[in-house]
N, C-alpha and C positions, 0 to 999 in steps of 0.2 A: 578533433576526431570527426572528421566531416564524410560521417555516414558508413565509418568503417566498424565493423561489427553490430552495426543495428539493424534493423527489420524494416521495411518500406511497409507502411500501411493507409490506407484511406481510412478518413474518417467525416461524420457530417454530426455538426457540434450548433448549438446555437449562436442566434445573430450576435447576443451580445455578450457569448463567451468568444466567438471568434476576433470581436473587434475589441475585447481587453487583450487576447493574446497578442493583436495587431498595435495597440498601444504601450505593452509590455517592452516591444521589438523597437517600433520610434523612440521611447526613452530610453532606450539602453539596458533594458532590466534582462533582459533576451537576446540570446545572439538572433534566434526565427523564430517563429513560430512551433518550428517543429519543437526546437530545445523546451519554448514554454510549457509546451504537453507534458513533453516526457519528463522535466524537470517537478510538474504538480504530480504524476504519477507514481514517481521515484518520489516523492514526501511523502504519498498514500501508503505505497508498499513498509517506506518504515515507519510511518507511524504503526502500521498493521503487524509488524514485528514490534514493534514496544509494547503493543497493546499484549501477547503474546508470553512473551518476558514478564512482561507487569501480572500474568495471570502465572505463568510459572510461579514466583515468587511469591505468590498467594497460595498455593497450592501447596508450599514448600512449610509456606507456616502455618495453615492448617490440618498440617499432615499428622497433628496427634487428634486430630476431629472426623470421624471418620463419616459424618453426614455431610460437612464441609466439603472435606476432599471426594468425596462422590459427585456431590453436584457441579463444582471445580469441571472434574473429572468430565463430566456429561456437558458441561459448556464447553470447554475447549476441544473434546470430539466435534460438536459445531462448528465451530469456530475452522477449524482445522477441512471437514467438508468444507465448508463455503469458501473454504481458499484452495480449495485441490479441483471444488465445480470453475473456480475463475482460473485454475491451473497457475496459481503464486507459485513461485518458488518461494519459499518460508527460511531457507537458512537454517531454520532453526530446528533441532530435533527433540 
């Protein structure tokens, strides 16, 4: 899929994360550079959706706890800002 449905962006990264990404590409780990990027950002975002789910399912089992599931409650309102200030799609409802 060579650039079809993605976004063109600049970016300015350091010396020696650009020259791992450039060594990622010589061994073969990376078709370019670019995929390096997006491929370590695309691991961020799910991690960030596991982490999410993993707090769901805490929430889930301390829902006969009702100071439990408040504070739950009060972190993942956070959680959830700081991914709508970085404008994540989250998937998840």
């Amino acid at each position: 899929m060579s650039g079809a449905g993605k976004a063109r962006i600049t970016i300015t990264v350091d010396p020696h994360v650009a020259a791992y990404a450039d060594r990622l590409v010589a061994t073969g780990k990376a078709t370019s550079v670019s995929a390096a990027f997006n491929d370590a950002l695309a691991e961020r975002v799910d991690r960030e959706h596991q982490a999410r789910a993993w707090w769901d399912a805490k929430v889930a089992e301390g829902a006969a706890d009702p100071d439990i599931t408040a504070r739950v409650a009060r972190m993942k309102a956070h959680v959830d800002d700081q991914l709508r200030k970085l404008e994540i799609d989250r998937h998840v409802d």
